[in-house]
N, C-alpha and C positions, 0 to 999 in steps of 0.2 A: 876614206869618205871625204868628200867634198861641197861644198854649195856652188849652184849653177844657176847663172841666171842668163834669161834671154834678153841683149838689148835692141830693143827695136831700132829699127832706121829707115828712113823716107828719102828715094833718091841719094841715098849716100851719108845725110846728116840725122847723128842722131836726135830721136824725139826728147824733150820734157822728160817723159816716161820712165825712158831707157836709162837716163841718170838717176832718175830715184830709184827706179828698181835696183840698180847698181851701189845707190847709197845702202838701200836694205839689204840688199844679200851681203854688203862687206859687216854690217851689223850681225846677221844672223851667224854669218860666219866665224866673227869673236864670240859670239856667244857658245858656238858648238866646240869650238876651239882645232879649226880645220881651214882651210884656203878656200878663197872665193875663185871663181873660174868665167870669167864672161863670154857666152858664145854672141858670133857679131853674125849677120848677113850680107855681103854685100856695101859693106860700111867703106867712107873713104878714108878714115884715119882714126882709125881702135884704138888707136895710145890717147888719147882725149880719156879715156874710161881708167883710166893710173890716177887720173887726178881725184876719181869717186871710190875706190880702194880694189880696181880691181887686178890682181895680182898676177893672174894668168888669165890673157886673152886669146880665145880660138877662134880665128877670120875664116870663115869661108865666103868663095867667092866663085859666082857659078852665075852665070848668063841664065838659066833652064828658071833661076831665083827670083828673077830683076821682078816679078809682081810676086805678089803675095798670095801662095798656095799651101790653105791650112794644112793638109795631108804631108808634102813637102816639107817645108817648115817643122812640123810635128816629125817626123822621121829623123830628119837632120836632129833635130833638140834629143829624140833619144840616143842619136847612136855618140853623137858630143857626151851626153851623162852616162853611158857602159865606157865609153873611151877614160873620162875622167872620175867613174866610178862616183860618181853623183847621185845623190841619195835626195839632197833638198831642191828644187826648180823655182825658181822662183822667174812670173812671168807677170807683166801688166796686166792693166785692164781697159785697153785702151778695145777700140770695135774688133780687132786684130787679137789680141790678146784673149778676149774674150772668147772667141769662137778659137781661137787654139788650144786653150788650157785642157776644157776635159779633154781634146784629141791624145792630147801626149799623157792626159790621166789613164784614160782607157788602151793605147801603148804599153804604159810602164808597169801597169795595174797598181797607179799610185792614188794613196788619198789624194782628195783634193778642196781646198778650202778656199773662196774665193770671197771677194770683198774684204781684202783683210786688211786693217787699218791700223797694226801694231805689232814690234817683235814679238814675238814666242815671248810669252809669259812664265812658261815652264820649256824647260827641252824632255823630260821625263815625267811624266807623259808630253808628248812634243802638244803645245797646246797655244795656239791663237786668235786672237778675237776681233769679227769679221762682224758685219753691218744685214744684218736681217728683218724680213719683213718690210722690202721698202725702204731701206736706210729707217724706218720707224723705230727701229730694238739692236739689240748688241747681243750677240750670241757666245762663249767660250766653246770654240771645239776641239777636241781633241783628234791627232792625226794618227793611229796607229798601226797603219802600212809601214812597210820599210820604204819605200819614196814615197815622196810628199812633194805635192806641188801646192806653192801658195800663188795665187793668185791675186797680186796688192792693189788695190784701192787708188786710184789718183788725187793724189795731194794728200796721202793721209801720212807719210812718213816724214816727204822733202827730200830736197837736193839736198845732200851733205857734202862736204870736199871734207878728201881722209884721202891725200894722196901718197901713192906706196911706188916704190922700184917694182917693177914688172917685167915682163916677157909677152912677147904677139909669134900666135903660132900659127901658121898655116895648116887650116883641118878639109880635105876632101874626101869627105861622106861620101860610099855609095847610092846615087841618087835614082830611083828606078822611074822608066817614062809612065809604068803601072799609079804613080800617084796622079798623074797628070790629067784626070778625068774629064774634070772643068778645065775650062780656056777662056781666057780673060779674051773678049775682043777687040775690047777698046774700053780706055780709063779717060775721065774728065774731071780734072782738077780746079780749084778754085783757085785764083793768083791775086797777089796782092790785098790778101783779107786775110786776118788773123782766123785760123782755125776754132770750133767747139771744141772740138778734141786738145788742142794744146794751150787754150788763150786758160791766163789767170783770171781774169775778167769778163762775164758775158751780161749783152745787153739787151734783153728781150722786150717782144713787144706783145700784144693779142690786138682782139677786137673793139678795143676801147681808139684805138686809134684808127677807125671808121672807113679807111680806106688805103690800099696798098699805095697809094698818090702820096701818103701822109708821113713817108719810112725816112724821110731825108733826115729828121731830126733824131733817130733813133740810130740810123748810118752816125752822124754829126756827132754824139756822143758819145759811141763807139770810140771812134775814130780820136778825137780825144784822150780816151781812157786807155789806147789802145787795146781794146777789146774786141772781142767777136760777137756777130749778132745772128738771132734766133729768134723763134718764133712758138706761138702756139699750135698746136693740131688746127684750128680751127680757121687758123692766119694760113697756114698753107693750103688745107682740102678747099679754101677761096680762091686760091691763086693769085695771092697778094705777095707772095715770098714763095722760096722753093722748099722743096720737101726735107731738102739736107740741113735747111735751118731750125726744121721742125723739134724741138723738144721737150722731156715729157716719158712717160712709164714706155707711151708706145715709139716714142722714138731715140730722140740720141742721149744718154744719159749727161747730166752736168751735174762736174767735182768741182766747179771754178770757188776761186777766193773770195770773190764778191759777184751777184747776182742779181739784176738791177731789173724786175718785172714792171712793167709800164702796161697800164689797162688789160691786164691780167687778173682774171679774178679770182684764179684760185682750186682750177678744177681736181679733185684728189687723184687722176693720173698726171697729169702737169705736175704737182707738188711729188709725187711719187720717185717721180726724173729728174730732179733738181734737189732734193732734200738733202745730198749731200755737200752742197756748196755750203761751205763757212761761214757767210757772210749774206744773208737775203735782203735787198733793199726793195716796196713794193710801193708804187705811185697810183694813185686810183681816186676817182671819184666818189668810190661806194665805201664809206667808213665799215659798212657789214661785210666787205667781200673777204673770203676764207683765207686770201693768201693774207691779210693782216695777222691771222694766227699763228701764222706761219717764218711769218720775217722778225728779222730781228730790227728794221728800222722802218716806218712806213709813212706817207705823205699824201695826206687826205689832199687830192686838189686835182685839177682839171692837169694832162697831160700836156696840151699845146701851152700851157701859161707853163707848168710849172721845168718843164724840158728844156724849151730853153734858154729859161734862169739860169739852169743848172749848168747849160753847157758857157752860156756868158761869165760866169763868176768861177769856172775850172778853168777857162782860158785866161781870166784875168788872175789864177792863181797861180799857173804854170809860168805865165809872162813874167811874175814878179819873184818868182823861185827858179826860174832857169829850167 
């Protein structure tokens, strides 16, 4: 038996993600008292993942790969865990990860536990505790499938360096064109902007900042904190910002460090999408508005005055700390 974890990669480099998922399965792995196994996609340089404990790594490397097809993907991850006799999976949770987990659950006919924000508590009964109801409650569940797939939480373990002597193995899965159903036609990436999906830091804005004319100072802060910037449901369906910035229950989930809501008031799907970030900072007008119940630090005052204060006395602190 073995633990296997997926580590993601984008263009070749891996994500944020793919290292802590990497930190956690060398963990789970001590704990089972069994070897960890990294399978890679398409990665440019797998021995980077020795330095997070991973001991044996399986590169595959397949053109048919270069985008991201859950079926694929899902197929490859089973036939890597019957090869290396994997029993534990452990996968991200990043938009990708997401939609692949139950795939390779309903595959393996493995439990499957997602949002999980802690090792195994128990390995008998195999038992860990995952974020429910909204990140609003903590759940314990118990896995009692013979494979398990956990599905981990971002930023709930960390990046750990636990660097070990390893091995890179070359694995070529047979890959049938029967998965190939969907067809990407065309992809459009963002350049030069710190990602929602991998930034520590996000900087969001709503309707309090009156008009999408108004986003330079929210860009300006960003940029700064080097963060990434987001929006409300409501900043978007305006078409004040684009839809990818959108987040919130219905749209892109944030685990970020710190999260900095500006004329944001609070609406319980917005908080719903965001409740996992660490760290809530909420600037507003409205002393009654919901996200003050919400954040752990908040700033009764006008946006335009108080933005950029904030961004003049960060620059004059970075000037003076290097």
């Amino acid at each position: 038996m073995s633990v296997l974890v997926f580590a993601e990669s984008s263009e070749g480099k891996f994500k944020k993600v793919a290292l802590e998922a990497t930190s956690y399965g060398k963990h789970v792995a001590e704990q089972m008292a069994t070897n960890l196994v990294v399978l890679t996609i398409n990665a440019n340089d797998a021995s980077e993942l020795h330095l997070y404990g991973a001991e044996k790594i399986c590169t595959v490397n397949n053109d048919k790969l270069n985008v991201f097809n859950a079926k694929a993907y899902a197929d490859v991850i089973k036939q890597t865990a019957e090869k290396e006799n994997a029993t534990i999976i452990i996968i991200d949770s990043s938009a990708n990860g997401l939609y692949l987990a139950p795939i390779v659950a309903v595959k393996m006919q493995a439990g499957l536990a997602s949002n999980v924000i802690a090792a195994p508590s128990e390995t008998n009964p195999f038992t860990v505790k995952r974020k429910a109801f909204s990140n609003k409650a903590f759940q314990n569940t118990i896995i009692s499938s013979e494979n398990k797939i956990i599905g981990l939480a971002k930023n709930s373990f960390g990046v750990k360096e636990n660097e070990v002597n390893g091995s890179v193995e070359e694995f070529s899965p047979s890959i049938s064109d029967d998965l190939f159903g969907i067809q990407s036609i065309s992809i459009e990436k963002t350049t030069g902007k710190v990602t929602i999906a991998d930034a520590d830091i996000v900087v969001s804005a709503g309707r309090g900042l009156k008009s999408g004319d108004n986003w330079g100072m929210v860009e300006e802060l960003a940029e700064v904190l080097g963060a990434a910037t987001a929006c409300s449901k409501p900043v978007a369906d305006l078409g004040w910002r684009p839809h990818e910035e959108h987040v919130g229950q219905t749209g892109k989930q944030v685990a970020a460090n710190l999260y900095i809501a500006i004329g944001i008031s609070g609406a319980i799907q917005h908080l719903a999408g965001i409740n996992a970030s660490k760290v809530k900072v909420v600037i507003n007008t409205d002393p009654e508005a919901p996200f003050f119940k919400a954040a752990d630090y908040g700033i009764v005052g006008d946006a335009f005055e108080v933005v950029p204060k904030l961004v003049e006395n960060l620059k004059a602190f970075k000037a003076q700390n290097g």
